[in-house]
N, C-alpha and C positions, 0 to 999 in steps of 0.2 A: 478553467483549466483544472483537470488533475493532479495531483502531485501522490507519486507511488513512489514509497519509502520500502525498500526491500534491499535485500539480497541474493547472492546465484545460487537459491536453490527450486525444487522442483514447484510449488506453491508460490513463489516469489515469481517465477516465469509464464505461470497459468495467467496472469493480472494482466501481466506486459501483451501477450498474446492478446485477452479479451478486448484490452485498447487499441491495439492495431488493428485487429477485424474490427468492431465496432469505429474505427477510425477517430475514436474521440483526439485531442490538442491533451498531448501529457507531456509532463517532467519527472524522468528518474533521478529520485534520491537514494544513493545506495549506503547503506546500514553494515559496517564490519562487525557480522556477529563473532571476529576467531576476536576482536580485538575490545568484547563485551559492549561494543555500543550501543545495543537493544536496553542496557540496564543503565542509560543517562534517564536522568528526570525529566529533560522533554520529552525525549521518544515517550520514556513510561506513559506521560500523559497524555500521548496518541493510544498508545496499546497496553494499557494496564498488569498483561501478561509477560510483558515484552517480547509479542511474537512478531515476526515479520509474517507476510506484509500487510501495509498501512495504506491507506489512500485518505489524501486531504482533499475537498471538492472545494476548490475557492470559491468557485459560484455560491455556491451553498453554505457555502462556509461549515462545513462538516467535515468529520473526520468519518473512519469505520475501519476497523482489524477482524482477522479473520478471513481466510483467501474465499470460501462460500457465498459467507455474508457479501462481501465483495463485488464479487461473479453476480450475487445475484441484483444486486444494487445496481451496478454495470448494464446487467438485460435489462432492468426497469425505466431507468433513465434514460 
């Protein structure tokens, strides 16, 4: 399963979409950036940057940030 850590913005929405067409088994985590929760020490060590959004691959047991990298991890998989 997926897990996609984000919030409602336009890059956080591109992910949710590519999961629903690709029909992958996801869970939304959502991340209050008005309320700095991108800058907890977990997330950090999902996203370095603390950018949204995240995806966790349980299967895989990986992580990966950045909505591209993502998208493109997404089509390969």
């Amino acid at each position: 399963m997926i897990e996609l850590l984000t919030a409602n913005t336009p890059n956080g929405k591109k992910i949710s979409i590519m999961l629903e067409e690709i029909e992958f088994k996801y869970k939304v985590t959502k991340v209050n950036i008005f309320k700095n929760e991108q800058f907890d020490p977990k997330f950090r060590a999902l996203s370095p940057f603390s950018k949204i959004p995240v995806i966790v691959d349980h299967e895989n047991n990986e992580s990966l940030f950045e909505s591209g990298a993502i998208l493109i991890y997404l089509g390969e998989k």
